[in-house]
N, CA, C and O atoms as a GROMACS GRO file, in nm:
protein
  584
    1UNK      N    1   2.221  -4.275  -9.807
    1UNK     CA    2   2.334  -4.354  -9.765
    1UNK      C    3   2.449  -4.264  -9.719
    1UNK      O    4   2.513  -4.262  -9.614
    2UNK      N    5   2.455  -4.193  -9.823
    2UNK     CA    6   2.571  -4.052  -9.759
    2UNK      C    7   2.553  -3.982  -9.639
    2UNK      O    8   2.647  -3.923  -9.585
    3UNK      N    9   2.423  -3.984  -9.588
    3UNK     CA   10   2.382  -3.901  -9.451
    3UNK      C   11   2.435  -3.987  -9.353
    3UNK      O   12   2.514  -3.935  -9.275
    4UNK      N   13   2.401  -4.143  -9.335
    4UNK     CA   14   2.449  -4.247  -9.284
    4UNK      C   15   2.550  -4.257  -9.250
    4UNK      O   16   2.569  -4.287  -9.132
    5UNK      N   17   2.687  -4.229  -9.363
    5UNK     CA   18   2.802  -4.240  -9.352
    5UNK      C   19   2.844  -4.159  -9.274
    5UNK      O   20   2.890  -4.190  -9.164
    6UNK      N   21   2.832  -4.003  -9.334
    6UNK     CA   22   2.858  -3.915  -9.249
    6UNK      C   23   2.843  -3.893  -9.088
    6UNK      O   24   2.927  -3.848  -9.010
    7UNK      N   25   2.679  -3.949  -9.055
    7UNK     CA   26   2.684  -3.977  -8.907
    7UNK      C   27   2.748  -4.035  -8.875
    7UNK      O   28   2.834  -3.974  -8.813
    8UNK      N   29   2.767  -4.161  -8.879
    8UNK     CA   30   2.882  -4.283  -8.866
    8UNK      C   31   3.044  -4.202  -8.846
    8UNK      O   32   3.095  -4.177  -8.737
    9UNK      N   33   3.075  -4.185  -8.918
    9UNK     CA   34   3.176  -4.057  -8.938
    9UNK      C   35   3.216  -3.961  -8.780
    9UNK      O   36   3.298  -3.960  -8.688
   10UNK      N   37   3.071  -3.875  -8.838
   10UNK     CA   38   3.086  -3.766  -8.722
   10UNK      C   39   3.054  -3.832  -8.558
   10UNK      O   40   3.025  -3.759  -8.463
   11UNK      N   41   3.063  -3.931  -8.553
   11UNK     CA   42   3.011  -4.040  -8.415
   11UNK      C   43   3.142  -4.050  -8.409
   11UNK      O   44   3.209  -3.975  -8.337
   12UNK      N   45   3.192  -4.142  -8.484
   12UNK     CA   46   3.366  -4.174  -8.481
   12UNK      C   47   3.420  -4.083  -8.393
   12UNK      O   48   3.437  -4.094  -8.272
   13UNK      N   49   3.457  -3.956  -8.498
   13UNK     CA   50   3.489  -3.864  -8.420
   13UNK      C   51   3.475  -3.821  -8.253
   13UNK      O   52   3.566  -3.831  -8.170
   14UNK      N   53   3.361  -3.779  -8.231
   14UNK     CA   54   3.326  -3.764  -8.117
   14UNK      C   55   3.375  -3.876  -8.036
   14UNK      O   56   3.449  -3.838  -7.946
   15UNK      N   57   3.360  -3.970  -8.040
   15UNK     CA   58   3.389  -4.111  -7.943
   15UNK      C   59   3.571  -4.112  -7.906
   15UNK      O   60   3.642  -4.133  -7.807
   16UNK      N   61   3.594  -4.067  -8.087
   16UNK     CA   62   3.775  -4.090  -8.035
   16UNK      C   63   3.819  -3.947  -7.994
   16UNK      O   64   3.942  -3.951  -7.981
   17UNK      N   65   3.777  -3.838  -7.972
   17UNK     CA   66   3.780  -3.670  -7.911
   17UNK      C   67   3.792  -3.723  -7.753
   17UNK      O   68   3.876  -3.705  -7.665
   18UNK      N   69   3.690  -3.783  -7.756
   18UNK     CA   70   3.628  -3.830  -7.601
   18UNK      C   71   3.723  -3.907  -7.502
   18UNK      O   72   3.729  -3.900  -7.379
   19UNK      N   73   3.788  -3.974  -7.583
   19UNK     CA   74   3.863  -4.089  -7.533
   19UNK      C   75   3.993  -4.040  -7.502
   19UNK      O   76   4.059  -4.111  -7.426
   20UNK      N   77   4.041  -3.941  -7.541
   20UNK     CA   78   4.176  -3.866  -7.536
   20UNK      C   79   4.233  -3.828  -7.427
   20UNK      O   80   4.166  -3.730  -7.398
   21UNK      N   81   4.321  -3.840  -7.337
   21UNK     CA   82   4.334  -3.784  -7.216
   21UNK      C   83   4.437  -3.666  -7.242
   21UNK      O   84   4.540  -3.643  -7.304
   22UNK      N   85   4.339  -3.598  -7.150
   22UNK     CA   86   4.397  -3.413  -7.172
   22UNK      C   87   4.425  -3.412  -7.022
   22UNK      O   88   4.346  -3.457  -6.940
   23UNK      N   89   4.566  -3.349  -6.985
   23UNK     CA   90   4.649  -3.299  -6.944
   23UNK      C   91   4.538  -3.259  -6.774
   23UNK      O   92   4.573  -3.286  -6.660
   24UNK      N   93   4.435  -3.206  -6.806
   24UNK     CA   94   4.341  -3.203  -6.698
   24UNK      C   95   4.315  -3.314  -6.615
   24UNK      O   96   4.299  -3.305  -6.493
   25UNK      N   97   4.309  -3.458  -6.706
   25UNK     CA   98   4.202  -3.547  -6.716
   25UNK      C   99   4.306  -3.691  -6.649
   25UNK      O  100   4.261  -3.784  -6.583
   26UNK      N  101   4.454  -3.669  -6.694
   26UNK     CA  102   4.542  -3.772  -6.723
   26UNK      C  103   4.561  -3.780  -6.546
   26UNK      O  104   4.574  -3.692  -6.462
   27UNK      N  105   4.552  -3.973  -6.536
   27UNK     CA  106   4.609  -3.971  -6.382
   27UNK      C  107   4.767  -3.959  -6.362
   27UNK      O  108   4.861  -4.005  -6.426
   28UNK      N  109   4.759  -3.880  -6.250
   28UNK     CA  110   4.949  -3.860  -6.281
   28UNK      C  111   4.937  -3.897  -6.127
   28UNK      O  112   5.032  -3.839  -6.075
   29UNK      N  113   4.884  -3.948  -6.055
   29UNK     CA  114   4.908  -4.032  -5.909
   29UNK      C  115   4.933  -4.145  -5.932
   29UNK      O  116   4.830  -4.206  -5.963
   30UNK      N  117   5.026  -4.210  -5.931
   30UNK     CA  118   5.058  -4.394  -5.891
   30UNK      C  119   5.098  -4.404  -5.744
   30UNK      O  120   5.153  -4.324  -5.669
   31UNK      N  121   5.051  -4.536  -5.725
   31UNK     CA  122   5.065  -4.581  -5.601
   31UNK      C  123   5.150  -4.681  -5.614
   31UNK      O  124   5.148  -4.732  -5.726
   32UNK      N  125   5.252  -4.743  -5.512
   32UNK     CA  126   5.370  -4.794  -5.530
   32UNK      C  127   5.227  -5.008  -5.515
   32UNK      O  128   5.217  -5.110  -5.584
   33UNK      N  129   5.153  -4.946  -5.366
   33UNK     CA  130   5.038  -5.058  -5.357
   33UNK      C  131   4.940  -4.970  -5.338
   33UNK      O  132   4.934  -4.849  -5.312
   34UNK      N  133   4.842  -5.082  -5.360
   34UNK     CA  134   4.676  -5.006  -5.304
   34UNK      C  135   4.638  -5.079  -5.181
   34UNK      O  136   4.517  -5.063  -5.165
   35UNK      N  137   4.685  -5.149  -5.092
   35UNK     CA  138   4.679  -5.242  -4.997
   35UNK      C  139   4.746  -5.286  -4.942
   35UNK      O  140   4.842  -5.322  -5.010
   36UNK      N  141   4.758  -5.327  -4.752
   36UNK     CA  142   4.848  -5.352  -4.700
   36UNK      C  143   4.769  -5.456  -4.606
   36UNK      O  144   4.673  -5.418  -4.540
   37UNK      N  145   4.813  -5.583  -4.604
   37UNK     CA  146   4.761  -5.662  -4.466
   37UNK      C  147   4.830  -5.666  -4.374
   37UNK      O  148   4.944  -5.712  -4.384
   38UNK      N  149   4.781  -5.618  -4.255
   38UNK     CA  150   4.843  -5.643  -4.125
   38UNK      C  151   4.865  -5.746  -4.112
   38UNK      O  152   4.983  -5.782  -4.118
   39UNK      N  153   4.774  -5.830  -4.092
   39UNK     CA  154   4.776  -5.989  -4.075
   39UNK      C  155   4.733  -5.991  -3.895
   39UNK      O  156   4.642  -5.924  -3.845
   40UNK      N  157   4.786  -6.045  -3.851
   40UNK     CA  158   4.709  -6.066  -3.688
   40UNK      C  159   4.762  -5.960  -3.596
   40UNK      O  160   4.879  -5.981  -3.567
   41UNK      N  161   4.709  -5.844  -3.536
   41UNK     CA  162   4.773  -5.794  -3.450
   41UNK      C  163   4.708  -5.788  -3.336
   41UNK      O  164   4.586  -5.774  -3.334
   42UNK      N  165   4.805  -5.802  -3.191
   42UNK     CA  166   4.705  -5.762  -3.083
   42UNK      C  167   4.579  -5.656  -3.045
   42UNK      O  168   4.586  -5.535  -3.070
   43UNK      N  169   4.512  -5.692  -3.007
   43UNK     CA  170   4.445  -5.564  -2.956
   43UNK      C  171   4.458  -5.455  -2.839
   43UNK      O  172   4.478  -5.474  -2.719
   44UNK      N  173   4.438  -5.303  -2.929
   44UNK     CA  174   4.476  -5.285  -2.836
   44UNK      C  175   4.610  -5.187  -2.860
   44UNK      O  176   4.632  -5.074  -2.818
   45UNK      N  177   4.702  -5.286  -2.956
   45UNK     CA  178   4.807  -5.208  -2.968
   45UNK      C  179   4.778  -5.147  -3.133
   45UNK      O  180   4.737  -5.219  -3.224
   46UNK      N  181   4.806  -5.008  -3.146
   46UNK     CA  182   4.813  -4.928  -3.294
   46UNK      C  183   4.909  -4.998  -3.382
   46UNK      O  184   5.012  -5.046  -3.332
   47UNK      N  185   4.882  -5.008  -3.520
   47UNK     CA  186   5.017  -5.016  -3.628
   47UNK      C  187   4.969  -4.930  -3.691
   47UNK      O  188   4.867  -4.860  -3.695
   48UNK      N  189   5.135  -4.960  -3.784
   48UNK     CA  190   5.104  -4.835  -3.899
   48UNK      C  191   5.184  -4.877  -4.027
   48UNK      O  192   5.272  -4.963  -4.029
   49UNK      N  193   5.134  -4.791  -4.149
   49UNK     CA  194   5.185  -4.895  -4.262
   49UNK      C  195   5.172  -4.774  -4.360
   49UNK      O  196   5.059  -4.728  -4.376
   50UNK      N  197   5.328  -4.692  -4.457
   50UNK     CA  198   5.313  -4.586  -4.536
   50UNK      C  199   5.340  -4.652  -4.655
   50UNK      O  200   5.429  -4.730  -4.692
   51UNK      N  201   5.203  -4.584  -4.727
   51UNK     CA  202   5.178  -4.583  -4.854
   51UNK      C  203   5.294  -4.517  -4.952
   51UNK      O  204   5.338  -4.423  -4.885
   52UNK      N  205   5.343  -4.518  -5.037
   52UNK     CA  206   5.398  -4.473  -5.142
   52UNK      C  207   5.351  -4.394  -5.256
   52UNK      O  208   5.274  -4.448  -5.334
   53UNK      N  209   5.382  -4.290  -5.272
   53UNK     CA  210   5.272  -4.212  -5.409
   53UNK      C  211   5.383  -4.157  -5.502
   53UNK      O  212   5.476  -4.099  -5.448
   54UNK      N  213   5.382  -4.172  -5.649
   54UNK     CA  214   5.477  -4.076  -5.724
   54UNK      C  215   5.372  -4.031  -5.803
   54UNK      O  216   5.275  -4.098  -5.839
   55UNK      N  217   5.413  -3.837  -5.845
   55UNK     CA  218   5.364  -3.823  -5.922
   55UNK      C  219   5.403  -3.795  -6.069
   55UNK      O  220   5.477  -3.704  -6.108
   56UNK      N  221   5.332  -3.900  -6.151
   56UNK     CA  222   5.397  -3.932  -6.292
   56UNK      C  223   5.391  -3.808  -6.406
   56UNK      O  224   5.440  -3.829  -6.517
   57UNK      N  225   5.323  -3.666  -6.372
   57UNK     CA  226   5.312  -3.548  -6.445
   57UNK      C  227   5.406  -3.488  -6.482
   57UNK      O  228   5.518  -3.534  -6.503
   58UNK      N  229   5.370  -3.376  -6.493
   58UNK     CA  230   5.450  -3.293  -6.590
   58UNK      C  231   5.474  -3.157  -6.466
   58UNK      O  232   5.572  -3.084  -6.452
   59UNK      N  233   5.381  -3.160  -6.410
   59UNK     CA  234   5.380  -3.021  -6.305
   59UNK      C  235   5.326  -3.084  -6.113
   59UNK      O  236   5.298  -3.196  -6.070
   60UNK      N  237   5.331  -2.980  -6.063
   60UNK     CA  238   5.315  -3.035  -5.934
   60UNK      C  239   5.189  -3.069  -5.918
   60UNK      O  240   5.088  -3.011  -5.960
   61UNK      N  241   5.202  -3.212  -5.828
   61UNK     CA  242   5.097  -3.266  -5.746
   61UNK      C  243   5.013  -3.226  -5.668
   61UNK      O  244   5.003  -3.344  -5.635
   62UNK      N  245   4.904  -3.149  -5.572
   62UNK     CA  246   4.847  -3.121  -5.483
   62UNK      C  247   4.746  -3.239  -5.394
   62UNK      O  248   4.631  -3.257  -5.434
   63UNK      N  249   4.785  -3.298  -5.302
   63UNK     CA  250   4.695  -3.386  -5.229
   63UNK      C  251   4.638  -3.264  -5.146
   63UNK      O  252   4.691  -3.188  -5.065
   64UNK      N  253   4.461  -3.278  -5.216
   64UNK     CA  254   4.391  -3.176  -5.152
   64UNK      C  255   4.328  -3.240  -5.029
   64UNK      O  256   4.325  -3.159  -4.936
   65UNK      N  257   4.274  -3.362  -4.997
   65UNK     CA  258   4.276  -3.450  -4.903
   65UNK      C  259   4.324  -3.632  -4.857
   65UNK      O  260   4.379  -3.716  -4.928
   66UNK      N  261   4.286  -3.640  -4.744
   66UNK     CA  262   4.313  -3.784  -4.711
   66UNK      C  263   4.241  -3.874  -4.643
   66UNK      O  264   4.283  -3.923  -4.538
   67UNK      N  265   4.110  -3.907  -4.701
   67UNK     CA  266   4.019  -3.906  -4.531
   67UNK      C  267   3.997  -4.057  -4.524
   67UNK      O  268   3.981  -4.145  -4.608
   68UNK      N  269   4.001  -4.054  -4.406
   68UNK     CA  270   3.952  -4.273  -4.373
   68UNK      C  271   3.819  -4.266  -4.357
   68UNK      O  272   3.742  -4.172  -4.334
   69UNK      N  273   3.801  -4.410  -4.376
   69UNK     CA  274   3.590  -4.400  -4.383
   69UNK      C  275   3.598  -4.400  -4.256
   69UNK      O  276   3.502  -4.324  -4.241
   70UNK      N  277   3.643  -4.429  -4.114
   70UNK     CA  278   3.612  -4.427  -3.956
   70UNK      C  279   3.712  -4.320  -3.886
   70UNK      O  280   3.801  -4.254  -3.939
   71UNK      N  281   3.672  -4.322  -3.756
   71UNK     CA  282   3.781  -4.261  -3.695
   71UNK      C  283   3.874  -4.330  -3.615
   71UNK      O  284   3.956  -4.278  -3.539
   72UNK      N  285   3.854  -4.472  -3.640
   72UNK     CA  286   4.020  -4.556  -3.593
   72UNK      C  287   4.117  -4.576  -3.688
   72UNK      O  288   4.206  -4.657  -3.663
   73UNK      N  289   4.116  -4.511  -3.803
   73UNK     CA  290   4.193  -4.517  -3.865
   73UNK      C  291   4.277  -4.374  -3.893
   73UNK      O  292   4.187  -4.298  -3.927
   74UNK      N  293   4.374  -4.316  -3.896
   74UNK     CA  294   4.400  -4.183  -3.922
   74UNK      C  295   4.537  -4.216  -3.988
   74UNK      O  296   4.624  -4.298  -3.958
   75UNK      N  297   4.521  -4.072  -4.150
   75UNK     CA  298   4.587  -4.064  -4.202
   75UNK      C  299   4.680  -3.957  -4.181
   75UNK      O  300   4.629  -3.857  -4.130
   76UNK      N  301   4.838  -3.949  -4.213
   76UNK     CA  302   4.869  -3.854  -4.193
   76UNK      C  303   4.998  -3.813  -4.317
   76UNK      O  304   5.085  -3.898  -4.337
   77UNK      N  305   5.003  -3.692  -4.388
   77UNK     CA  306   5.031  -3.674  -4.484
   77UNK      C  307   5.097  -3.567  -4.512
   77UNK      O  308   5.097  -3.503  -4.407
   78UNK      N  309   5.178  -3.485  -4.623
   78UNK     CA  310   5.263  -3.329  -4.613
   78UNK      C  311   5.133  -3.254  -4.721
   78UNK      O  312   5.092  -3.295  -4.829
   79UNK      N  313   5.100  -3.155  -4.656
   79UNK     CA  314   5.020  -3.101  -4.747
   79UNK      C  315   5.129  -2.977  -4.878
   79UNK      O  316   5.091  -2.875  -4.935
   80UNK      N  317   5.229  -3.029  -4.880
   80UNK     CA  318   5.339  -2.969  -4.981
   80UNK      C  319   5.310  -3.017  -5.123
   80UNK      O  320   5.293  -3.136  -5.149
   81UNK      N  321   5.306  -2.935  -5.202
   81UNK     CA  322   5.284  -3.012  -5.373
   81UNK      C  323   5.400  -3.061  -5.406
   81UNK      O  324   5.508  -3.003  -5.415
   82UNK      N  325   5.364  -3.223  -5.432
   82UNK     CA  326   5.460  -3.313  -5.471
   82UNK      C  327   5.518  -3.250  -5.590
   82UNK      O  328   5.433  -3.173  -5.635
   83UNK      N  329   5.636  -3.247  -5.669
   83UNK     CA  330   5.712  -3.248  -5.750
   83UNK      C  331   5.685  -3.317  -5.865
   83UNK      O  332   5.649  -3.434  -5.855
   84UNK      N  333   5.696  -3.273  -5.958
   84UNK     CA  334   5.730  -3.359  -6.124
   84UNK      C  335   5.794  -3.492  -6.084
   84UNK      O  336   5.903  -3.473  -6.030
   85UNK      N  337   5.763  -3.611  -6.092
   85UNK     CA  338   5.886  -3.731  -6.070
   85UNK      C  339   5.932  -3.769  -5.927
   85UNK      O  340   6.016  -3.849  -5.888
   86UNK      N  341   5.832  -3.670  -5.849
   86UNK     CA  342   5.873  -3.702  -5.659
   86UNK      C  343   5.758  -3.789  -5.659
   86UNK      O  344   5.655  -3.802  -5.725
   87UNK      N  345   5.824  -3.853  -5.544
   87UNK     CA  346   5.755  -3.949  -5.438
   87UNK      C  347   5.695  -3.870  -5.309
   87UNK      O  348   5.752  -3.767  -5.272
   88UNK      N  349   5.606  -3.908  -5.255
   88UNK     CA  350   5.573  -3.826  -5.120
   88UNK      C  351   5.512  -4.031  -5.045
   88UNK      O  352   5.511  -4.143  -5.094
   89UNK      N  353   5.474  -3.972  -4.913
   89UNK     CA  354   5.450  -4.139  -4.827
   89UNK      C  355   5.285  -4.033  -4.762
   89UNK      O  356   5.277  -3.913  -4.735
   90UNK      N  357   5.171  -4.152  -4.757
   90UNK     CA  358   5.108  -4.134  -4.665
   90UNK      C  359   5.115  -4.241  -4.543
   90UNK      O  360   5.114  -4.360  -4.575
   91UNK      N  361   5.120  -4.211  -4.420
   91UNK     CA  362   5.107  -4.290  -4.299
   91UNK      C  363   5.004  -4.299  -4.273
   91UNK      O  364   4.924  -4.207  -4.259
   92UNK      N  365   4.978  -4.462  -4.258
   92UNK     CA  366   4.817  -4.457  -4.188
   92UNK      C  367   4.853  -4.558  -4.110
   92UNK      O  368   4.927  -4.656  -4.117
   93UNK      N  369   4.731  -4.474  -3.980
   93UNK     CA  370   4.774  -4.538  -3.832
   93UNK      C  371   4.603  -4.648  -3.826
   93UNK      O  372   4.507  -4.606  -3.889
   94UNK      N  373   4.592  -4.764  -3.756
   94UNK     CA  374   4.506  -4.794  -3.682
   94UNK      C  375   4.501  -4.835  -3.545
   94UNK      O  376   4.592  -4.901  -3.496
   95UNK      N  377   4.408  -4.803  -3.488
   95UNK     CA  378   4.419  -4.794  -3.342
   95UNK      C  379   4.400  -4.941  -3.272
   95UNK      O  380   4.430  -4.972  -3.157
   96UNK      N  381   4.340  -5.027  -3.379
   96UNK     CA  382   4.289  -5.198  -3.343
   96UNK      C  383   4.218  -5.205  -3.196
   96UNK      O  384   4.245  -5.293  -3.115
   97UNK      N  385   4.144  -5.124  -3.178
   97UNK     CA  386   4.059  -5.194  -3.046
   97UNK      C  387   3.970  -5.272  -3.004
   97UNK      O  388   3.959  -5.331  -2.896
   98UNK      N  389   3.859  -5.270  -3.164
   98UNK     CA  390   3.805  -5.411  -3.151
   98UNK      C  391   3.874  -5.497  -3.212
   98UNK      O  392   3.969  -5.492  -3.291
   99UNK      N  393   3.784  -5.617  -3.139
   99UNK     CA  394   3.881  -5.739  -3.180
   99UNK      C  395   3.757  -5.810  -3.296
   99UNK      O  396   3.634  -5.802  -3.294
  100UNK      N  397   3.852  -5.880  -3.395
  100UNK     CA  398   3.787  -5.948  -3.490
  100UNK      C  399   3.859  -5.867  -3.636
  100UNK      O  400   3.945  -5.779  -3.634
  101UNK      N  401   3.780  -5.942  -3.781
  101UNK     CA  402   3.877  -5.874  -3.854
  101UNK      C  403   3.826  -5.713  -3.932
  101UNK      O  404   3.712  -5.669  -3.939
  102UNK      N  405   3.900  -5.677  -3.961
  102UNK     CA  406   3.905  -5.536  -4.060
  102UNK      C  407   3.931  -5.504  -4.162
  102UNK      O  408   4.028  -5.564  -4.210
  103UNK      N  409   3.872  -5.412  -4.242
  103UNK     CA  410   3.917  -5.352  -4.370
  103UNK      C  411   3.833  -5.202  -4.385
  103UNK      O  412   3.713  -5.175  -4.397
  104UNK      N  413   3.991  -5.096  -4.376
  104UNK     CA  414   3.935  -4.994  -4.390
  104UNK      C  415   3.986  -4.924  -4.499
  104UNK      O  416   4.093  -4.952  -4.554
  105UNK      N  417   3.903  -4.821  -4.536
  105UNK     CA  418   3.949  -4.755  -4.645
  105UNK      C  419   3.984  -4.581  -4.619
  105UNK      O  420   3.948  -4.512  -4.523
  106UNK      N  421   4.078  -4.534  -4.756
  106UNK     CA  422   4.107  -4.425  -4.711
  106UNK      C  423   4.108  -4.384  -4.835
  106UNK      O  424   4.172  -4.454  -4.912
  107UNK      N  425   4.028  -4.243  -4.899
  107UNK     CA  426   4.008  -4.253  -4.996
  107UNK      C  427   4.106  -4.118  -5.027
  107UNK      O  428   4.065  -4.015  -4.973
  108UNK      N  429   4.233  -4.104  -5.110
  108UNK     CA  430   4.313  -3.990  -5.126
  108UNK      C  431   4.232  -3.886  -5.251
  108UNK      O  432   4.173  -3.933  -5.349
  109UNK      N  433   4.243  -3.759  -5.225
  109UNK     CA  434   4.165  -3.651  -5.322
  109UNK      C  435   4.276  -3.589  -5.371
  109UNK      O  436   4.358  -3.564  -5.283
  110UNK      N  437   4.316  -3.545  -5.514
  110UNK     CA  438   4.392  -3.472  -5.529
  110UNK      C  439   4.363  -3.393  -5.667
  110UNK      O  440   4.266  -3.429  -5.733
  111UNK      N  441   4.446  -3.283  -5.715
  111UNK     CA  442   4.424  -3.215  -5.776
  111UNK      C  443   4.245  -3.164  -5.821
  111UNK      O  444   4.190  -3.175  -5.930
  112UNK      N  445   4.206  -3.124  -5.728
  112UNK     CA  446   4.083  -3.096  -5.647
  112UNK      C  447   3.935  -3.205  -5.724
  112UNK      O  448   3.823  -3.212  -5.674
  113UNK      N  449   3.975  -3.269  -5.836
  113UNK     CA  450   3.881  -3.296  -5.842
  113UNK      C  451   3.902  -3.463  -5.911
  113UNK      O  452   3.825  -3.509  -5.995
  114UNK      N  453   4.018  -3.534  -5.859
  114UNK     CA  454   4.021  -3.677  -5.828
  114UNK      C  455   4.061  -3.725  -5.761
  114UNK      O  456   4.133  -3.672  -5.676
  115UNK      N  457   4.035  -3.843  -5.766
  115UNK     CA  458   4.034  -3.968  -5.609
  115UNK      C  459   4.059  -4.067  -5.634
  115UNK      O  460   4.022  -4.122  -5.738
  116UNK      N  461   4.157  -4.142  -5.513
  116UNK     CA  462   4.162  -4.288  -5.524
  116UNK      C  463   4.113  -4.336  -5.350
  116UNK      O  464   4.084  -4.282  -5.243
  117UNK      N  465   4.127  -4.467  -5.409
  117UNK     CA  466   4.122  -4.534  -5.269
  117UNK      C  467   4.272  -4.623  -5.255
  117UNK      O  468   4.354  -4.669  -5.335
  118UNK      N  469   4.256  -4.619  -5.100
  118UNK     CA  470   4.399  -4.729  -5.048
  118UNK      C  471   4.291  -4.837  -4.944
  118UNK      O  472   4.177  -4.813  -4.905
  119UNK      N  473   4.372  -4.949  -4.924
  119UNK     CA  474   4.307  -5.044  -4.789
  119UNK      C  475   4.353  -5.096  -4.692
  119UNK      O  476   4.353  -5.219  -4.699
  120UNK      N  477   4.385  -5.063  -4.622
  120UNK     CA  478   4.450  -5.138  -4.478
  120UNK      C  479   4.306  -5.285  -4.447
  120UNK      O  480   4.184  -5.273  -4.456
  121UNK      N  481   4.364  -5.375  -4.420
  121UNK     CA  482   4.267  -5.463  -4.327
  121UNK      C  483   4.406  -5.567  -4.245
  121UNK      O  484   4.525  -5.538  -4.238
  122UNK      N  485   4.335  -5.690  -4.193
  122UNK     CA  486   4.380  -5.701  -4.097
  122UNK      C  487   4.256  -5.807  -3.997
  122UNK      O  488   4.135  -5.831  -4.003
  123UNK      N  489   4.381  -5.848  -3.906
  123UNK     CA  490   4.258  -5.955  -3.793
  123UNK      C  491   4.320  -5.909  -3.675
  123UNK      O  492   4.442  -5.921  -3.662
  124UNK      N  493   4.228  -5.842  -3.562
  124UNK     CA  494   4.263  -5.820  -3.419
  124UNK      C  495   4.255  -5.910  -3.334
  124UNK      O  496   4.138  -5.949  -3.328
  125UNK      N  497   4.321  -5.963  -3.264
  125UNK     CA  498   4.305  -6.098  -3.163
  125UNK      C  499   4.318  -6.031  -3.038
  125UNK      O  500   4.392  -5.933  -3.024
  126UNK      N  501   4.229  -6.091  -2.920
  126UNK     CA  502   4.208  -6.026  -2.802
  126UNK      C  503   4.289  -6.093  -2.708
  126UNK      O  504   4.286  -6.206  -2.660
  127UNK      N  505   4.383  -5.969  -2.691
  127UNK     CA  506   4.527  -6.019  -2.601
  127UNK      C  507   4.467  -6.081  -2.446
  127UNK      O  508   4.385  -6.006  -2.394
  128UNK      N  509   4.490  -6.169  -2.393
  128UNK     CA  510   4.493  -6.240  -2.239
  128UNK      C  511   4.486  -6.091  -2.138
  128UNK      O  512   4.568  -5.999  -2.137
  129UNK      N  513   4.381  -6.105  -2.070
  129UNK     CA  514   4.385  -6.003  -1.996
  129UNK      C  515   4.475  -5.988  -1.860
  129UNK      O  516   4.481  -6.092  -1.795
  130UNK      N  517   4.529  -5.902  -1.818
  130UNK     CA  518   4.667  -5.927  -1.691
  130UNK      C  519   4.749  -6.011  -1.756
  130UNK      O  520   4.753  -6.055  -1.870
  131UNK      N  521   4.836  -6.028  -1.626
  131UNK     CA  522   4.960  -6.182  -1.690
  131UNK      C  523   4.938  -6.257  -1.695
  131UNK      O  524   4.819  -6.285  -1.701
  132UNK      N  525   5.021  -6.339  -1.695
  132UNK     CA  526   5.068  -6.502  -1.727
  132UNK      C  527   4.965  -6.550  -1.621
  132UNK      O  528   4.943  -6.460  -1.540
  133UNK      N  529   4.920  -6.622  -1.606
  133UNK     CA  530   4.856  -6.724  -1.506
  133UNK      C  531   4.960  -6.768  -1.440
  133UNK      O  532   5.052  -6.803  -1.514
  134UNK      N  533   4.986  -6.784  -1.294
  134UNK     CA  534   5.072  -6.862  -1.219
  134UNK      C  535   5.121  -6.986  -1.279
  134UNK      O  536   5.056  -7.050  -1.361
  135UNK      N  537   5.247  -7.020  -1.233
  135UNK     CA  538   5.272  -7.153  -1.266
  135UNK      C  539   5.303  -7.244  -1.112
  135UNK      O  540   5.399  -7.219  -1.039
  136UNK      N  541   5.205  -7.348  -1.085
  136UNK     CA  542   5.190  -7.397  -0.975
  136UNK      C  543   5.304  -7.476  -0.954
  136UNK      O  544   5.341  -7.491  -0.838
  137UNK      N  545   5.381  -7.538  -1.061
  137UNK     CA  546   5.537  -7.563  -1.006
  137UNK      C  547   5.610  -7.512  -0.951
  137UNK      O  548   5.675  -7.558  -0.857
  138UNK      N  549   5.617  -7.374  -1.011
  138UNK     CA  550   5.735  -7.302  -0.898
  138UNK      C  551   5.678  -7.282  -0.772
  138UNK      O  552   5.759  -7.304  -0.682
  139UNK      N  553   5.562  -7.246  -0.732
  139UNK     CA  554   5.517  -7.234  -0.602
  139UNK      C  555   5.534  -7.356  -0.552
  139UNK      O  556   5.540  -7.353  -0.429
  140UNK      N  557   5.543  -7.464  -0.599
  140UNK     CA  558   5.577  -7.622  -0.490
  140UNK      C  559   5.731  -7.587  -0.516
  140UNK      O  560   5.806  -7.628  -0.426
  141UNK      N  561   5.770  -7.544  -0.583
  141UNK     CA  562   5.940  -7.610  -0.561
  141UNK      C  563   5.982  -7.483  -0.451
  141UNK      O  564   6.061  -7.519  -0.364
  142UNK      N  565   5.944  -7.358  -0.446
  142UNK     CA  566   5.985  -7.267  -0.362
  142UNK      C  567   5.934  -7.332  -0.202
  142UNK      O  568   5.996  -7.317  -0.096
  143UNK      N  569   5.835  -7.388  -0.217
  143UNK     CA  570   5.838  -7.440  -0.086
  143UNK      C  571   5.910  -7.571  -0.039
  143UNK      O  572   5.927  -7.608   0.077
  144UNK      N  573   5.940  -7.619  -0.129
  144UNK     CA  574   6.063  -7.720  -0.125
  144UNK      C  575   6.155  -7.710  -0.052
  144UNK      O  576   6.197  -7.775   0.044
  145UNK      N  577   6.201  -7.575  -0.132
  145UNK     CA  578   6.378  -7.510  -0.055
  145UNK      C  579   6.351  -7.471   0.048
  145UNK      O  580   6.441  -7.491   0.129
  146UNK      N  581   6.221  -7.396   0.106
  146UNK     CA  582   6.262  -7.325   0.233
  146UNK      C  583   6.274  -7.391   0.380
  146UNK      O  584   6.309  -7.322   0.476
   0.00000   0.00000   0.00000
């Protein structure tokens, strides 16, 4: 029964060792959002929408990368180590050329060996090609006057 306990015991242990966040381990990236909807934009034309990051540590930040899953999406970022208690912005651009809807991702890497994700999505609507279509009134009334 005593061997029992003791495993029981020495399990404990290990499980609550495990669970501890060490200074290596602790996320010190917050994001102000993890997501931004465009909502309807033309096609055709780019937006853009900056993320917010503080880092909640004790020592400086390093965003070692920034990458989008495609290449209509591009991120753009300071590769400077954020500060104890600073904020830094990532900009992310999309180019919207197809039309229909979206959701892309951009997954941020930092302190070389964690990651998050952010999401832009969004619906592209396919702008009227050339202008306005004539308006056949004014062409009768201009011939009116002359």
């Amino acid at each position: 029964m005593r061997r029992i306990l003791s495993l029981a015991v020495l399990l404990s242990a290990f499980v609550f060792a495990g669970a501890q966040n060490t200074p290596e381990t602790q996320d010190v990236l917050k994001l102000k959002e993890t997501e931004h909807d465009f909502g309807k934009i033309p096609q055709g034309k780019p937006v853009y929408y900056t993320f917010v990051i503080v880092n909640t540590g004790a020592t400086a930040l390093k965003l070692d990368n920034v990458q989008a899953s495609c290449g209509c999406t591009t991120p753009q970022w300071s590769r400077e180590p954020i500060e104890a208690g600073a904020t830094a912005e990532i900009k992310v651009g999309y180019n919207a050329a197809a039309e229909g809807n979206f959701e892309k991702y951009i997954t941020i890497t930092y302190n070389t060996n964690q990651s998050k994700q952010i999401k832009i999505k969004g619906t592209v609507w396919k702008a009227p090609e050339g202008s306005a279509p004539g308006n056949a009134s004014v062409q009768f009334l201009k011939k009116q006057t002359l």
